[in-house]
DRENPA-3360 file (N, C-alpha, C; in nm, 2 decimals, always signed):
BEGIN
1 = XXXXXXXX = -1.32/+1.43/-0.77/-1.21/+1.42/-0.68/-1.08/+1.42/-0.76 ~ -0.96/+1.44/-0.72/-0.84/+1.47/-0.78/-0.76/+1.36/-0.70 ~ -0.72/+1.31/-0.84/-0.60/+1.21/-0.85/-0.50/+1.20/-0.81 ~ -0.48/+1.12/-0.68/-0.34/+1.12/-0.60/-0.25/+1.06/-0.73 ~ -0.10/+1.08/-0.68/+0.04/+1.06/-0.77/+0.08/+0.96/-0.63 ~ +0.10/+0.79/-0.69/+0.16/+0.70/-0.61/+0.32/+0.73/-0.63 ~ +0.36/+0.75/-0.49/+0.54/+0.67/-0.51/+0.55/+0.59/-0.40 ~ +0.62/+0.55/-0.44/+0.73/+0.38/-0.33/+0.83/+0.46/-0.28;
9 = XXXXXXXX = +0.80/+0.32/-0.16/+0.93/+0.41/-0.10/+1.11/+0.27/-0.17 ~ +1.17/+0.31/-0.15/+1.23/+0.22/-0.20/+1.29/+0.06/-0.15 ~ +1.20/+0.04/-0.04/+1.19/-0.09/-0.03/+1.12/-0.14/-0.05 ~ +1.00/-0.06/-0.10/+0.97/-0.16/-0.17/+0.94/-0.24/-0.30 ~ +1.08/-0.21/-0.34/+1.07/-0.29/-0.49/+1.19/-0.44/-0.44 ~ +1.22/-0.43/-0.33/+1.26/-0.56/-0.29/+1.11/-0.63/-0.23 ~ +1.04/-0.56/-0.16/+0.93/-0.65/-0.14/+0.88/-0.72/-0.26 ~ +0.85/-0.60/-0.38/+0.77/-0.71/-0.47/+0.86/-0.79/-0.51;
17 = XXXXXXXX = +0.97/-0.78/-0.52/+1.08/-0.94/-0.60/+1.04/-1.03/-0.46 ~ +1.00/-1.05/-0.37/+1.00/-1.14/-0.28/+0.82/-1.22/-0.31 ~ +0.81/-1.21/-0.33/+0.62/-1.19/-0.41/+0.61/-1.27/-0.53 ~ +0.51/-1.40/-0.55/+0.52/-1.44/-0.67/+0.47/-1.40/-0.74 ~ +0.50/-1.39/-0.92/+0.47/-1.32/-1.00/+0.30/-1.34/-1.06 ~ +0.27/-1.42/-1.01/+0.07/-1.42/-1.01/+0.04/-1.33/-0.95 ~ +0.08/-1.30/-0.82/+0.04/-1.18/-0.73/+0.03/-1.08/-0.78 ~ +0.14/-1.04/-0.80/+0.22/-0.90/-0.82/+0.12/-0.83/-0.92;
25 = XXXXXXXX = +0.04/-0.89/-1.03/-0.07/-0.81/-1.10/-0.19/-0.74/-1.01 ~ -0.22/-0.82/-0.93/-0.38/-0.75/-0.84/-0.30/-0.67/-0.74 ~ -0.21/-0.72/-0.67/-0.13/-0.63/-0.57/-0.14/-0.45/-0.65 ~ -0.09/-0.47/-0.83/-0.05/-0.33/-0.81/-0.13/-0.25/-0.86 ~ -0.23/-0.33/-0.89/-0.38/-0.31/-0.94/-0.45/-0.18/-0.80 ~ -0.47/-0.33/-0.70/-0.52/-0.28/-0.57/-0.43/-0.11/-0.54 ~ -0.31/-0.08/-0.56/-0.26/+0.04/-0.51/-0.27/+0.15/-0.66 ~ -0.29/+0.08/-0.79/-0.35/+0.20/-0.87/-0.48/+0.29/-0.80;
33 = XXXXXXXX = -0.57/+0.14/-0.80/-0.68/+0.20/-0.72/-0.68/+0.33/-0.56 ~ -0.59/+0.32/-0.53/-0.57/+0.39/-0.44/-0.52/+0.55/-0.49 ~ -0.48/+0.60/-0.61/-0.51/+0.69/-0.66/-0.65/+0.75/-0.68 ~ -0.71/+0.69/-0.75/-0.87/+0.74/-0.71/-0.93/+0.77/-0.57 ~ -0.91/+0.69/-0.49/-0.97/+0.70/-0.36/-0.89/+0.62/-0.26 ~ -0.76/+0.70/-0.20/-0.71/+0.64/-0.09/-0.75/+0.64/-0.01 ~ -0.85/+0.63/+0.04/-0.90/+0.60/+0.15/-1.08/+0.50/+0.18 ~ -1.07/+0.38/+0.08/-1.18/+0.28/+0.05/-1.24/+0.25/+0.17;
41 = XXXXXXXX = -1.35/+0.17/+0.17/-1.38/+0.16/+0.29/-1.32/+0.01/+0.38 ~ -1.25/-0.05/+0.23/-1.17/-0.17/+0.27/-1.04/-0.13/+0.38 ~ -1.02/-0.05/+0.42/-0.87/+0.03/+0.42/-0.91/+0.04/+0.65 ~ -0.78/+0.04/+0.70/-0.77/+0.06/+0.83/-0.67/+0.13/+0.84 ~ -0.70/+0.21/+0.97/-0.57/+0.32/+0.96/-0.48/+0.22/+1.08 ~ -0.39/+0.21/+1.13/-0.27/+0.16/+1.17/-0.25/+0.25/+1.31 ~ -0.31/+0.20/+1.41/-0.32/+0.31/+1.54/-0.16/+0.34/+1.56 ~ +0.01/+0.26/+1.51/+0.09/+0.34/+1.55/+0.12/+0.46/+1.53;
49 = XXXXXXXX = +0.10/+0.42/+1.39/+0.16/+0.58/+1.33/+0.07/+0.62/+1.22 ~ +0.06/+0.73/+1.13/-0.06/+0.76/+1.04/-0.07/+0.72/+0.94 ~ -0.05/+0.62/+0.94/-0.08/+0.50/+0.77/-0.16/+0.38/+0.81 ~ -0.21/+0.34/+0.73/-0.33/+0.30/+0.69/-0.25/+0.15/+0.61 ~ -0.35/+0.07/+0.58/-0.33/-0.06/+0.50/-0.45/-0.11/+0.47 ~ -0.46/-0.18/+0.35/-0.57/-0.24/+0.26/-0.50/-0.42/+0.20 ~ -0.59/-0.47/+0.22/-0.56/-0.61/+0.20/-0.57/-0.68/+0.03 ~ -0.50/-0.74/+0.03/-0.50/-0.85/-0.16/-0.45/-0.96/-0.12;
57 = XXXXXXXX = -0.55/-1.07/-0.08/-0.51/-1.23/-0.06/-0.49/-1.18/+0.11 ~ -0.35/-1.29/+0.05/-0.26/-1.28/+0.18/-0.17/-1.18/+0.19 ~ -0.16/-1.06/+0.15/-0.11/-0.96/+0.12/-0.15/-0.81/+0.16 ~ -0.04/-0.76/+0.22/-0.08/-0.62/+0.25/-0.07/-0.42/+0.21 ~ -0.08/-0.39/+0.19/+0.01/-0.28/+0.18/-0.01/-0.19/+0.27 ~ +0.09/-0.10/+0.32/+0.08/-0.02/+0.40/+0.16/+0.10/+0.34 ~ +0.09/+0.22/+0.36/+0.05/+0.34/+0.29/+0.05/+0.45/+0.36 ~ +0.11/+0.56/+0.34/+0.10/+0.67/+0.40/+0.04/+0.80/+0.29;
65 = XXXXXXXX = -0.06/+0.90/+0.35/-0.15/+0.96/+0.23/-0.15/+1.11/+0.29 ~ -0.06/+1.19/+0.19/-0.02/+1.32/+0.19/-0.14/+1.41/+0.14 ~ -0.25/+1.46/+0.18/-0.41/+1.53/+0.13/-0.31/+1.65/+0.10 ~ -0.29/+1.72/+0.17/-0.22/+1.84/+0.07/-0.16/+1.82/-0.01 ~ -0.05/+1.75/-0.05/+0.00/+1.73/-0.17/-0.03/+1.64/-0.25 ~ -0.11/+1.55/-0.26/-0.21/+1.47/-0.34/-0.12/+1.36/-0.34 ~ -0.08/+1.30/-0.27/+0.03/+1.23/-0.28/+0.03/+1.10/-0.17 ~ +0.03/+0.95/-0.26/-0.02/+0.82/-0.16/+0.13/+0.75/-0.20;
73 = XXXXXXXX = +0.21/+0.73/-0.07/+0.35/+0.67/-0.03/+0.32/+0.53/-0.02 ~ +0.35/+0.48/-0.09/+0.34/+0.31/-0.03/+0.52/+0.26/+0.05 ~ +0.45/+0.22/+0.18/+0.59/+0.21/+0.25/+0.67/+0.08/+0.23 ~ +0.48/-0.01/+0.19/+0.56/-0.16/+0.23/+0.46/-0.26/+0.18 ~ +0.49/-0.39/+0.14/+0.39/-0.51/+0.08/+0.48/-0.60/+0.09 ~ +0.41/-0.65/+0.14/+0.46/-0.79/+0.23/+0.30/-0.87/+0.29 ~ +0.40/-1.03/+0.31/+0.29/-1.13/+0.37/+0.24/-1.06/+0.46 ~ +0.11/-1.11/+0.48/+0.03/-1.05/+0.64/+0.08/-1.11/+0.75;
81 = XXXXXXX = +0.17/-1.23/+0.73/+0.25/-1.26/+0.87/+0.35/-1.18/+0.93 ~ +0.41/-1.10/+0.82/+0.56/-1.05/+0.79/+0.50/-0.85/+0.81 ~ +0.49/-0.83/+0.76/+0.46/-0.70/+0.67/+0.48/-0.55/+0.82 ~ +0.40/-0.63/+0.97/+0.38/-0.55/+1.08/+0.48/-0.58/+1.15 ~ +0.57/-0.66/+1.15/+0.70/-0.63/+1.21/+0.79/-0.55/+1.19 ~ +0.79/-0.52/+1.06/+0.88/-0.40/+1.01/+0.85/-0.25/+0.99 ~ +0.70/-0.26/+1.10/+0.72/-0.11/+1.08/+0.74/-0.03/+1.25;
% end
């Protein structure tokens, strides 16, 4: 299988300054992994709109995944309290 290319969108590099810095290692772990296979079986798609999210702790990311252009968007990581209001 061929290796998606992760980009952010650019909020979210204020998400991760909001994130304590223990976290922030398995969080970006969990979304390397998502190059290999974005679509785990840990993963739910988001009945609003066509992204999907995979869980770390209390933590979520939400993800949009371009199959033709091999290409996984991370929109957003944020608390699991927080993270669905903003989309």
């Amino acid at each position: 299988m061929a290796r998606y290319n992760i980009i952010f969108k650019c909020s979210v590099k204020r998400d991760l300054r909001r994130i304590s810095s223990q976290d922030i290692p398995a969080i970006l772990q969990r979304i390397d992994a998502l190059a290999e296979e974005p679509r785990p079986v840990t993963c739910k798609k988001l009945s609003s709109k066509e992204v999907f999210r995979v869980r770390q702790g209390n933590y979520r990311i939400i993800y949009e995944i371009f199959d033709n252009t091999l290409v996984v968007l991370v929109v957003a990581v944020a608390n699991r309290s927080t993270v669905y209001r903003r989309q």
